[in-house]
N, C-alpha and C positions, 0 to 999 in steps of 0.2 A: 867619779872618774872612770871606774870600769862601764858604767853606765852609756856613758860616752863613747868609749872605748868600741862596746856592743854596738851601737846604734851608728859609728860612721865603720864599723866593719858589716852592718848588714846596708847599710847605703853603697858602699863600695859592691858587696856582694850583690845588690839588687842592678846597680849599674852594669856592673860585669856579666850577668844575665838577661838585662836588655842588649846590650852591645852582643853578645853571640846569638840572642834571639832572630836582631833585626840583622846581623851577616848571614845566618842562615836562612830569613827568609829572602832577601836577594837572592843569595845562592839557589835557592830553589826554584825563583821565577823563570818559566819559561823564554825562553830565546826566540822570539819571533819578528819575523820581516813578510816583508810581500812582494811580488815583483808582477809587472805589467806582462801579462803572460802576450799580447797581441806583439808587443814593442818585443820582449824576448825574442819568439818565436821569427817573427819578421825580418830581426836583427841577424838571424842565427845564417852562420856564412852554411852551414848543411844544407836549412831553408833553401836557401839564394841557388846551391848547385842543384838540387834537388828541381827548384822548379826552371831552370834551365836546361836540363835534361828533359823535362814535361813541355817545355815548350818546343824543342829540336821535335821531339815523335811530333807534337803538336803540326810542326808544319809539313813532317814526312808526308803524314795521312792528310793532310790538303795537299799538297802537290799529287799523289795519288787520286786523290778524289779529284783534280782539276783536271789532269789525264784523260778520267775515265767520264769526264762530262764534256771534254772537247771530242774525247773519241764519238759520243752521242751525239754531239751536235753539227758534226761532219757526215754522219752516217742520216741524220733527219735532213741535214740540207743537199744530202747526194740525188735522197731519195725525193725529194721536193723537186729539184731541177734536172731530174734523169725522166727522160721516156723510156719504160720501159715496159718489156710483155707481162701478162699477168704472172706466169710462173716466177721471172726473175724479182717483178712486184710481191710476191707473195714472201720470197726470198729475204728480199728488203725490209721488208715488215717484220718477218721473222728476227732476224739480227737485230733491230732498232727494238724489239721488247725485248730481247736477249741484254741487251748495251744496259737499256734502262733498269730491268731487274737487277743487274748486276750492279749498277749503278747505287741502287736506292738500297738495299742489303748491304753493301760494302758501309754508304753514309753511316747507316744503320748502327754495324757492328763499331764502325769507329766510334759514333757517341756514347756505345754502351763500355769500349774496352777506353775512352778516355776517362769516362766517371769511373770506371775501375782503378784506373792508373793513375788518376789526383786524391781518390780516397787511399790508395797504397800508399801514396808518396807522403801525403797530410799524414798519416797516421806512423808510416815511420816516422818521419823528423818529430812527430808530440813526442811518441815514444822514447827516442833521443834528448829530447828537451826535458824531459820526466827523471829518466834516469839519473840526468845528470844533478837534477837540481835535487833529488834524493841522495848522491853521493858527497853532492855540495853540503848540505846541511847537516850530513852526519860529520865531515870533516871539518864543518866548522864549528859544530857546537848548538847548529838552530833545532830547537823543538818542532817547527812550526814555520812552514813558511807557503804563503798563501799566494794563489794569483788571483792578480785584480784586472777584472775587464768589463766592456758595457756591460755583460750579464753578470757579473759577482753581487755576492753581499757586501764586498769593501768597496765603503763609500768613500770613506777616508783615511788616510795616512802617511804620519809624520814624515819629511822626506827623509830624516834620518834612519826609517822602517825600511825603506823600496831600497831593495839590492840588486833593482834590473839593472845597471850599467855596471856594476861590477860582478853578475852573473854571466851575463853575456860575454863580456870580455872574458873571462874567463871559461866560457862555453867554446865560446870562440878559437882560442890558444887550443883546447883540448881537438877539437875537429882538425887543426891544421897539426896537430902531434906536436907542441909546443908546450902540453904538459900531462 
């Protein structure tokens, strides 16, 4: 009888240390999700103001550059259908490489200070996107949360893993001060 005794208190005992074994290793697996970083980002209302402010300068500097090619092309077709003496000819020509250089340097500077101003703008809103989904994951609990785009290593994942539509949304509320 004590035999017995022993042998369903070390069964109970052996049970009762798998049962906290395997709670604690649940407990201890990492918390990971993934989110569609192009869908994020795209989704992102910052995104959306962001690249509509990049496209307002976008059309400044054309309508400026259209300006300064009409002003060019009034000044080549003045000099085209004007008779004039050589001095004032020389004049004319003068001005029309003046138009042009300024012309083509101005082009210039805007394509160099656009690529400046869409790597600004990209690189804030990641940065925005980053942070947040680093405050996201410590507030909720995630170890680990991955994005997944053409170039990732995530090929695959359960759709109950992708937290993009409830990152977003919630990215979203935070950008308009709604949380």
């Amino acid at each position: 009888m004590m035999n017995n005794k022993i042998v369903i208190a070390l069964i109970i005992l052996l049970l009762a240390g798998n049962l906290a074994i395997s709670f604690w290793s649940l407990q201890s697996q990492p918390k990971i999700a993934y989110v569609r970083s192009a869908d994020l980002v795209e989704g992102y209302l910052g995104m959306q103001e962001a690249r509509k402010q990049y496209q307002e300068k976008q059309q400044e500097w054309k309508a400026n550059l259209d300006t300064l090619e009409r002003t060019l092309k009034a000044a080549v077709k003045y000099y085209e259908q004007t008779q004039m003496d050589k001095p004032e000819k020389r004049q004319q020509e003068d001005k029309i490489n003046r138009l042009q250089t300024g012309y083509q340097q101005y082009r210039q500077n805007v394509q160099e200070l656009a690529a400046k101003e869409d790597e600004k703008m990209t690189r804030g809103v990641y940065n925005q996107v980053s942070t947040f989904v680093r405050d996201y994951a410590e507030k909720n609990g995630y170890h680990l949360i991955i994005g997944a785009n053409h170039t990732s290593n995530v090929l695959y994942g359960e759709g109950n893993y992708d937290l993009t539509d409830e990152v977003l949304a919630a990215l979203n509320q935070h950008y308009k001060g709604e949380i």
